[in-house]
TORKOL-4160 file (C-alpha; in steps of 0.2 Angstrom, whole numbers, padded with zeros to 4 digits, m for minus):
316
<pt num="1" X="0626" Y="0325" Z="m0462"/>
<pt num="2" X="0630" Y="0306" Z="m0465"/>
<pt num="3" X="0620" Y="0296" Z="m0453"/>
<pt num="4" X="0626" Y="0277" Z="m0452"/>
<pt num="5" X="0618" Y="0262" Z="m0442"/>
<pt num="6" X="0620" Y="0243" Z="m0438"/>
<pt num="7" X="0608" Y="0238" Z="m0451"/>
<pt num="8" X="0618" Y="0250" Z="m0465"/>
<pt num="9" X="0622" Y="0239" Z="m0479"/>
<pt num="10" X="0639" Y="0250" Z="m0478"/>
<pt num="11" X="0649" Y="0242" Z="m0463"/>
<pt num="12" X="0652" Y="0253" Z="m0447"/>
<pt num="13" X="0670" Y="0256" Z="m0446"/>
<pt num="14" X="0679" Y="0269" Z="m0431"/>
<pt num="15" X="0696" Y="0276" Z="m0431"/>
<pt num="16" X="0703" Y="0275" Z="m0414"/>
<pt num="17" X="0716" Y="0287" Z="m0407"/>
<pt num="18" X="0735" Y="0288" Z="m0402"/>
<pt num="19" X="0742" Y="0301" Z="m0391"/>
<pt num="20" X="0735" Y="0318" Z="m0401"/>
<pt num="21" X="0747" Y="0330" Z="m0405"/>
<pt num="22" X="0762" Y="0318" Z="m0401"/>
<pt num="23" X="0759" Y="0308" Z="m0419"/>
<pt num="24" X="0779" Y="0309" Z="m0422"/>
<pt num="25" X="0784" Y="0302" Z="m0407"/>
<pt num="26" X="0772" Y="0289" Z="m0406"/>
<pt num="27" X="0783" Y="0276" Z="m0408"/>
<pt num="28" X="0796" Y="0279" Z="m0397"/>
<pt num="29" X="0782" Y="0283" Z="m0384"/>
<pt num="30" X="0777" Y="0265" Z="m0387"/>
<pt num="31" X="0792" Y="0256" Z="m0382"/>
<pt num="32" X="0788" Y="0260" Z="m0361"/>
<pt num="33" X="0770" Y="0255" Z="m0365"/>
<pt num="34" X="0778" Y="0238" Z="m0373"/>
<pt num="35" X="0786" Y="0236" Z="m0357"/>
<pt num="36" X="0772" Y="0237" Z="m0347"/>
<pt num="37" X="0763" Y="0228" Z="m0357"/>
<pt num="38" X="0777" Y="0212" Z="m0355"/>
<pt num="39" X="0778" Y="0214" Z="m0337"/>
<pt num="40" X="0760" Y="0213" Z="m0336"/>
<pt num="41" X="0760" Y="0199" Z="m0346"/>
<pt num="42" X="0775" Y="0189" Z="m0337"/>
<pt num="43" X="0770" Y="0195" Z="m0320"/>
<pt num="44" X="0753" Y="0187" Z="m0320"/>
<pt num="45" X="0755" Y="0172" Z="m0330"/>
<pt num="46" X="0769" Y="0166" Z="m0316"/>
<pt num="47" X="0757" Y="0169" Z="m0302"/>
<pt num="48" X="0743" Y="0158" Z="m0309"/>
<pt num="49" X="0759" Y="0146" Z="m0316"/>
<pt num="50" X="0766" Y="0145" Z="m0297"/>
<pt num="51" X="0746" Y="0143" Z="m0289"/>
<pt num="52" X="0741" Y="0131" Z="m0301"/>
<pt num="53" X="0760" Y="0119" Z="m0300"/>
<pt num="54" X="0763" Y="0122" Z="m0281"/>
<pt num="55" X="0752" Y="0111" Z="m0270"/>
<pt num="56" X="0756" Y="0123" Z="m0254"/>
<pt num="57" X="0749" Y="0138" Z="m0262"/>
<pt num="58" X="0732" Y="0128" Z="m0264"/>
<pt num="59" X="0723" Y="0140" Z="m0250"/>
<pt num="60" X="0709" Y="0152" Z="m0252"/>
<pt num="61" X="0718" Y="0166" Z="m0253"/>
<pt num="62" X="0730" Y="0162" Z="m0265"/>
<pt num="63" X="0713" Y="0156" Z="m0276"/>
<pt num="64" X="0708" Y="0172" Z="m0275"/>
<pt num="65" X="0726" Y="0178" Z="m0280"/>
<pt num="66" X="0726" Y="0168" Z="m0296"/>
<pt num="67" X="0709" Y="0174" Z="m0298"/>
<pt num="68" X="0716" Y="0191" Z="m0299"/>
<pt num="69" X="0730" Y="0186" Z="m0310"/>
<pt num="70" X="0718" Y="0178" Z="m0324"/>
<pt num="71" X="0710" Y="0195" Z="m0323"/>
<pt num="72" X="0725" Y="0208" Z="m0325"/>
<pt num="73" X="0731" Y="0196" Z="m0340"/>
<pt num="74" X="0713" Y="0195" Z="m0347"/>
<pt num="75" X="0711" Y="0215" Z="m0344"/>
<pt num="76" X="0731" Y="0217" Z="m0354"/>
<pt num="77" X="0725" Y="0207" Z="m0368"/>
<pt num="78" X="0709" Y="0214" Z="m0371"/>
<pt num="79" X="0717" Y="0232" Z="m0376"/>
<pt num="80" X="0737" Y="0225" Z="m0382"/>
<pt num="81" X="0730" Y="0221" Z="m0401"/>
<pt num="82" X="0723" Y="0238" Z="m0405"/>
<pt num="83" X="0735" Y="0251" Z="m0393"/>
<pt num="84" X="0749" Y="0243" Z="m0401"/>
<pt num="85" X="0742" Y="0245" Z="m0419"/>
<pt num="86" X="0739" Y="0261" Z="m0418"/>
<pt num="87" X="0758" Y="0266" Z="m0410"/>
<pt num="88" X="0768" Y="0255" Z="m0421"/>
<pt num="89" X="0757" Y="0253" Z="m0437"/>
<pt num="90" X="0742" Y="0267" Z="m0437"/>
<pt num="91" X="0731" Y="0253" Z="m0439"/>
<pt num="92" X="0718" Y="0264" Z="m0434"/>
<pt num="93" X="0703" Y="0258" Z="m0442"/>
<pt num="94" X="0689" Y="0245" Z="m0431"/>
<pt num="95" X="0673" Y="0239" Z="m0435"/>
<pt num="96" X="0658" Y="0243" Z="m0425"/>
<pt num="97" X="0656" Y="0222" Z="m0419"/>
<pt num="98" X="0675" Y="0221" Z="m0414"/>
<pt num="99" X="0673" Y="0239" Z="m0403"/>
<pt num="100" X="0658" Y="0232" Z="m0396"/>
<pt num="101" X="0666" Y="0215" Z="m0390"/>
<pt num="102" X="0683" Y="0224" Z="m0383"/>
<pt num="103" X="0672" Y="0237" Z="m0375"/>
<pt num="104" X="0661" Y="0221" Z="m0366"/>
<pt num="105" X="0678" Y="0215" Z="m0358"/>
<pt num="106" X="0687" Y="0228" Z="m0357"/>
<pt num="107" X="0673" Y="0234" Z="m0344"/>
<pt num="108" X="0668" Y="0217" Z="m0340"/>
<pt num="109" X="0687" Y="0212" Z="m0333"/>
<pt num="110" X="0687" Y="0231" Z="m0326"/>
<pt num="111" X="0672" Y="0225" Z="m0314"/>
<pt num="112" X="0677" Y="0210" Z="m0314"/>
<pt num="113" X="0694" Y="0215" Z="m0305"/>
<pt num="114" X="0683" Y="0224" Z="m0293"/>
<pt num="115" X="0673" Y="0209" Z="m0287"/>
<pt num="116" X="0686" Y="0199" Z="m0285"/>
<pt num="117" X="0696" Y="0213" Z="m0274"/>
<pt num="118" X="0680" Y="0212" Z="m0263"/>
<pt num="119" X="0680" Y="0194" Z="m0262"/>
<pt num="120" X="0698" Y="0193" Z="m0259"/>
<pt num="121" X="0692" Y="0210" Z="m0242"/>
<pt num="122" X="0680" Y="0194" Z="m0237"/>
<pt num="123" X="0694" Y="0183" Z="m0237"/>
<pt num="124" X="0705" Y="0194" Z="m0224"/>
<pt num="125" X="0690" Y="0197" Z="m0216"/>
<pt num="126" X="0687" Y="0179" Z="m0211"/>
<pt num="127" X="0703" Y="0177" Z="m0209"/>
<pt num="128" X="0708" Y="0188" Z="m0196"/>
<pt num="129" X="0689" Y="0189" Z="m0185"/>
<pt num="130" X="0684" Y="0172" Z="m0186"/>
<pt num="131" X="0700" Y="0162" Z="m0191"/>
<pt num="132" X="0695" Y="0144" Z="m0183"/>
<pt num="133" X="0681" Y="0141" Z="m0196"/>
<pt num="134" X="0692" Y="0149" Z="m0211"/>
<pt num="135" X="0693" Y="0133" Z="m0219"/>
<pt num="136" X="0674" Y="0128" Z="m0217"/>
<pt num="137" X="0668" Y="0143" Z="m0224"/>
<pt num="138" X="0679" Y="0149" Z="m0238"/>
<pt num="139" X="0679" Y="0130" Z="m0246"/>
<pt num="140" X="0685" Y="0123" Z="m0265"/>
<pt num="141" X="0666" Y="0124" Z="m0268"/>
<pt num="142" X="0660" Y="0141" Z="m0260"/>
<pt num="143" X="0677" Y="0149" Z="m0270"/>
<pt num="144" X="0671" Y="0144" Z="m0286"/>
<pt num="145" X="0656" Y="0148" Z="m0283"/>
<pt num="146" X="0661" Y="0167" Z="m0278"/>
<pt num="147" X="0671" Y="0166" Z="m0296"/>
<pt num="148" X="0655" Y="0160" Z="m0305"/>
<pt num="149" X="0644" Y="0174" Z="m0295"/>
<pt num="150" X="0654" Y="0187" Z="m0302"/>
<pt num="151" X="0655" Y="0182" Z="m0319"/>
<pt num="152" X="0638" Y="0180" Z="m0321"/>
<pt num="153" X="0634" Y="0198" Z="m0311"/>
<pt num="154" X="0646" Y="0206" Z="m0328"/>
<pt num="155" X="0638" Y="0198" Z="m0342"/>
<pt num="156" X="0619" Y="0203" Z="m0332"/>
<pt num="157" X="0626" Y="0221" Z="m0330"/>
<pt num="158" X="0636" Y="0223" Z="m0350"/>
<pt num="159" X="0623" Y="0212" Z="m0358"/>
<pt num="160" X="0609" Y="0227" Z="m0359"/>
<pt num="161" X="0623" Y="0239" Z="m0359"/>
<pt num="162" X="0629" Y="0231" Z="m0376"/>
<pt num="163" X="0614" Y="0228" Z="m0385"/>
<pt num="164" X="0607" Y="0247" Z="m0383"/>
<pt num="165" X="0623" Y="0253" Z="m0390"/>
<pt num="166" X="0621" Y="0240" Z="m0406"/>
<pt num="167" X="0603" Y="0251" Z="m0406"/>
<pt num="168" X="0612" Y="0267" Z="m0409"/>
<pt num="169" X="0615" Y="0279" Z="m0427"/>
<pt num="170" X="0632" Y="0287" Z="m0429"/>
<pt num="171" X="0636" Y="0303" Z="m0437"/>
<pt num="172" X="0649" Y="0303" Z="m0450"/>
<pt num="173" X="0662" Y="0309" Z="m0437"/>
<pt num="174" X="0671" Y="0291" Z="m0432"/>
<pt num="175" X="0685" Y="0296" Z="m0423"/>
<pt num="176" X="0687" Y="0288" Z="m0405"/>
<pt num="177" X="0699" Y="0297" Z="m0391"/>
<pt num="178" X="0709" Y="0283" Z="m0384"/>
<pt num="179" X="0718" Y="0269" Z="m0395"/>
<pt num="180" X="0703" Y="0256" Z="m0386"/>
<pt num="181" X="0684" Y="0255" Z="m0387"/>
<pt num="182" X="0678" Y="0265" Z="m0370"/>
<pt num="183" X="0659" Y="0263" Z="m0369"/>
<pt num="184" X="0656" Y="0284" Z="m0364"/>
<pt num="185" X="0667" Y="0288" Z="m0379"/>
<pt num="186" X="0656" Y="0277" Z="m0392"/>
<pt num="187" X="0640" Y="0284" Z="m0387"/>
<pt num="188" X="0647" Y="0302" Z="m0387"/>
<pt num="189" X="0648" Y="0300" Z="m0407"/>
<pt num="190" X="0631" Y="0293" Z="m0410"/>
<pt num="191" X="0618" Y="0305" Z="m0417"/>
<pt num="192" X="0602" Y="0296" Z="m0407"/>
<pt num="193" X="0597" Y="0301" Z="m0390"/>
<pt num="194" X="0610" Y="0290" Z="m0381"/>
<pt num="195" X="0600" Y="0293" Z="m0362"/>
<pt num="196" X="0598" Y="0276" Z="m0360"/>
<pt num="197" X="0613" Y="0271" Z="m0366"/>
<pt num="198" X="0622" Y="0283" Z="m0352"/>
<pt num="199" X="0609" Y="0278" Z="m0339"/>
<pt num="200" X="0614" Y="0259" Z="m0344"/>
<pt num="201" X="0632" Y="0263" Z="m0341"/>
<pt num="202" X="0629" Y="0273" Z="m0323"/>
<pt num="203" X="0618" Y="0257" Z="m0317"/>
<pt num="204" X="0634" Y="0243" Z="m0323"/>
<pt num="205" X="0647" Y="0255" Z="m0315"/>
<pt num="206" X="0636" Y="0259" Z="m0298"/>
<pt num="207" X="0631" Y="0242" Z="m0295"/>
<pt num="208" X="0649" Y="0234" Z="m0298"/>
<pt num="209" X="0663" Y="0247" Z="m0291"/>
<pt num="210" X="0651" Y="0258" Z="m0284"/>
<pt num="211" X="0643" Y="0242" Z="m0275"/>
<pt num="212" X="0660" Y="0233" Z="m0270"/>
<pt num="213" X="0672" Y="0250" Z="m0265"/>
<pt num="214" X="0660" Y="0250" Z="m0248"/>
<pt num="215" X="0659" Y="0233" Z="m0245"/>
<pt num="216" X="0678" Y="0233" Z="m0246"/>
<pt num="217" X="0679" Y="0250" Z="m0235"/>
<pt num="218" X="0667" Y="0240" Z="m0222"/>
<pt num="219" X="0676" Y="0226" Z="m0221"/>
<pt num="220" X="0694" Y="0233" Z="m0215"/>
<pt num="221" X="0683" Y="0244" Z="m0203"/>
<pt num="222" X="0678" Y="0228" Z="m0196"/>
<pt num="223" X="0696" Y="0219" Z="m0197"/>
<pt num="224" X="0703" Y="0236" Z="m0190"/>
<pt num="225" X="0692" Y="0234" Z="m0175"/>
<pt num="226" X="0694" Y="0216" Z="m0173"/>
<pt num="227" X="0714" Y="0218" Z="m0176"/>
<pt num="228" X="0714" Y="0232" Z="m0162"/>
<pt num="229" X="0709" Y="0218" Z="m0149"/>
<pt num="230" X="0721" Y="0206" Z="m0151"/>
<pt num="231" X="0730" Y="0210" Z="m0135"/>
<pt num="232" X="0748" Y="0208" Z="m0141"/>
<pt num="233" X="0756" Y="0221" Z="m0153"/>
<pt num="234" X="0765" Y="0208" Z="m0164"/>
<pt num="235" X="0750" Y="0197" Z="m0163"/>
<pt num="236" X="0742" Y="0214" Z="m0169"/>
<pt num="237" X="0757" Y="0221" Z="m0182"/>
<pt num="238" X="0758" Y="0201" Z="m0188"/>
<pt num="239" X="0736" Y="0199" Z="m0193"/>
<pt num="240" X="0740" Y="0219" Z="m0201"/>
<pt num="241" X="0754" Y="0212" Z="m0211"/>
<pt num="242" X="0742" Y="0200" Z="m0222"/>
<pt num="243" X="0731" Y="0214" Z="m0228"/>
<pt num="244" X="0745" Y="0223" Z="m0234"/>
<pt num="245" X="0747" Y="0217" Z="m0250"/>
<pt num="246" X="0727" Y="0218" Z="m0253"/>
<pt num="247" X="0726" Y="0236" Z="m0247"/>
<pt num="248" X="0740" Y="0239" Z="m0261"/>
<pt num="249" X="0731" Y="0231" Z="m0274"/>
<pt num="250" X="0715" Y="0239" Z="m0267"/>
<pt num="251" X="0724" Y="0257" Z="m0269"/>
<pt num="252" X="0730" Y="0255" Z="m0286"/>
<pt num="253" X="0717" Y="0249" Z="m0294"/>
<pt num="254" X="0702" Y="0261" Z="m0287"/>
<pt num="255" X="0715" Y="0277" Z="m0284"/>
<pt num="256" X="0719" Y="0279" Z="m0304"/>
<pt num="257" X="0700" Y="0274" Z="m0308"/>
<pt num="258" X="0695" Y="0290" Z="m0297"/>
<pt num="259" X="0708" Y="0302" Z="m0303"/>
<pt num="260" X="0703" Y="0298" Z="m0322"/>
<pt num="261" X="0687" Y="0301" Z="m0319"/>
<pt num="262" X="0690" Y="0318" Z="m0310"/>
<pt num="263" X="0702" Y="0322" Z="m0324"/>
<pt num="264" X="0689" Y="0318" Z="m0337"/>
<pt num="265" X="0676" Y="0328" Z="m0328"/>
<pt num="266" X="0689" Y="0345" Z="m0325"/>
<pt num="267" X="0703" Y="0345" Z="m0333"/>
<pt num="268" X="0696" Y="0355" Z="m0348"/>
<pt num="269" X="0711" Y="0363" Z="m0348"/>
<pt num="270" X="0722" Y="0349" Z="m0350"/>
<pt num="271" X="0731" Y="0347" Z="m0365"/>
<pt num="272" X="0723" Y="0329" Z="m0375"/>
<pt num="273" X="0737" Y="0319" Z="m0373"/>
<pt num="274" X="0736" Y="0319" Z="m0355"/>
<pt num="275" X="0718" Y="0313" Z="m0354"/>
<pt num="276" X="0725" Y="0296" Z="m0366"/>
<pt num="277" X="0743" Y="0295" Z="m0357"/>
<pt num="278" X="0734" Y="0294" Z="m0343"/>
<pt num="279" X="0719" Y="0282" Z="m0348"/>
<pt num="280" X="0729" Y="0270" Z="m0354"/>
<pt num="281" X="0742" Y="0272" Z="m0339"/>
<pt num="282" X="0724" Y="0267" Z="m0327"/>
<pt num="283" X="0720" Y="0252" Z="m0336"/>
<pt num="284" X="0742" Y="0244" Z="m0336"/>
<pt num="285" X="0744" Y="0249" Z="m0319"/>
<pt num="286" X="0734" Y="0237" Z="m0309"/>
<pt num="287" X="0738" Y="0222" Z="m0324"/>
<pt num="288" X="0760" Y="0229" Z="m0320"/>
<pt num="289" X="0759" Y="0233" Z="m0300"/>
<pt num="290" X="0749" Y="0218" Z="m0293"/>
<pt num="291" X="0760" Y="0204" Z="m0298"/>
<pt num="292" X="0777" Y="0214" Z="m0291"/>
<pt num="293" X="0768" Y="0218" Z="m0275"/>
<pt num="294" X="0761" Y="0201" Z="m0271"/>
<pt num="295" X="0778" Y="0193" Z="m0275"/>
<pt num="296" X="0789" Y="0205" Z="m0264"/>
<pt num="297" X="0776" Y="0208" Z="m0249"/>
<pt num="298" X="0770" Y="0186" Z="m0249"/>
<pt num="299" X="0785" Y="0176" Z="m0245"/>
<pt num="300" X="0775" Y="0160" Z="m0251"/>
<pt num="301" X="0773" Y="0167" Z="m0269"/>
<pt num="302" X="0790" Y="0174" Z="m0268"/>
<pt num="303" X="0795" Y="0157" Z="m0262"/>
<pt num="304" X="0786" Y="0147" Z="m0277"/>
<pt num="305" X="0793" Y="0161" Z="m0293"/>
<pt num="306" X="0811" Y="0157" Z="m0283"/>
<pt num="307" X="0809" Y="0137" Z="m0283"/>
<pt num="308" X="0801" Y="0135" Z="m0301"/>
<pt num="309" X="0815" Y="0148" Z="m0307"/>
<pt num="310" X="0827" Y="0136" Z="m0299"/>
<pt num="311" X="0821" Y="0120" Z="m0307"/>
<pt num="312" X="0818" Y="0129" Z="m0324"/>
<pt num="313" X="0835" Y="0131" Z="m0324"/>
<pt num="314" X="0840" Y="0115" Z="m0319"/>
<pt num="315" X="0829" Y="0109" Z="m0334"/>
<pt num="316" X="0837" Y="0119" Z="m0345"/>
């Protein structure tokens, strides 16, 4: 058996997947993956155009929106290049340093979606039980220093989660299962205990999502509770209505994340291409949805898209 390393004067090289079994249709499978793809893309770069340009939407929670935005597009791009390749021009082939760095954010801006979903729970939380000093504590300063916190809690936990797998000897089978470098799917080819590696990989999920999915659940048990005092019912029905468009984004970012991992771990029986349709459904649908939600549910964002749409027009 041909056993390859980092140090291997022959450079590492993986062959990622498409859709197994559907190789002839591949292409025309591509063209509603394109779509999302563009309306991820246009979606999000006209929230963080309307945030940035519109001086009324210079609030905390629309921060946090933009924030949210940057991530989607930074999550969409990671995986655009190589998914696309490998649907339109079976460019199959990667080297072991580019799957590494599109594995670190591809997971990095996956956790880093999750941390800002939890920063955006604090927001609503503050907002709705202690409204009066909203604006002392959610400041320009303390925002950016959320953003910065959460960044630096990725790199800490990818950092070791990278450099293990740089460690690792791979067999000569090089074949990946998704068109995108997954980090359970590169150490399941390797032909060294990869313990570490898997315990590395439990820690960065745990102490991300699995840290931030509670913290998220405890603060709507709290704005629940503090939302079920306010004595009139459209006092209660109007402090609801602004954790609407959280709660969606909260669903459709953790309900996917949960159903592929319960596919992954039995649906045996399922036929390949279900297990990659549907990984690559989980990482477009949050990057497609959030944009649409947040611009039918917020009247300011929808607002801001119909004026700048009205004076690109004029311009034109």
């Amino acid at each position: 058996m041909l056993v390859l390393n980092n140090t291997s004067a022959q450079p590492l090289a993986f062959l990622l997947t498409g859709i197994p079994g559907l190789r002839a249709v591949q292409v025309w499978i591509s063209i509603p993956f394109c779509l999302l793809y563009a309306i991820a893309l246009a979606g999000n770069s006209m929230i963080l155009l309307v945030v940035l340009h519109e001086q009324s939407l210079h609030e905390p929670m629309y921060y946090f929106l933009s924030m949210l935005s940057a991530t989607d597009l930074s999550l969409s791009l990671c995986t655009l290049c190589t998914t696309l390749g490998v649907f339109w021009f079976e460019a199959r082939e990667i080297n072991l340093n580019a799957c590494i760095a599109q594995m670190f954010f591809l997971h990095g801006f996956t956790f880093m979606e999750s941390g800002v979903l939890l920063a955006m729970a604090f927001d609503r939380f503050v907002a709705i039980c202690d409204p009066l000093r909203y604006t002392t504590i959610l400041t320009n300063a303390r925002i950016a220093q959320i953003g910065v916190s959460m960044a630096i809690r990725n790199v800490a936990v990818m950092l070791p989660v990278v450099l293990w797998v740089k460690r690792l000897s791979f067999c000569s089978s090089m074949v990946l299962s998704h068109s995108y470098c997954y980090h359970v799917d590169l150490i399941q080819l390797s032909c060294t205990d990869n313990r570490i590696n898997s315990i590395l990989g439990l820690f960065a999920l745990f102490s991300t999502t699995g840290f931030d999915c509670p913290c998220i659940l405890l603060s709507y048990v709290l704005i629940i509770r503090s939302v079920l005092s306010i004595a009139s019912l459209e006092g209660r029905q109007k402090a609801f209505n602004t954790c609407i468009s959280h709660i969606s984004a909260v669903a459709i970012f953790y309900i996917p994340l949960i159903s592929l991992s319960l596919v992954h771990r039995y649906g045996h029986s399922a036929p390949p291409f279900v297990h990659t349709i549907m990984a690559n459904i989980f990482l477009l649908i949050p990057p497609v949805l959030n944009p649409i939600i947040y611009s039918v549910k917020t009247k300011q964002i929808q607002k801001a898209i119909i004026k700048a749409l009205i004076q690109k027009r004029f311009q034109i």
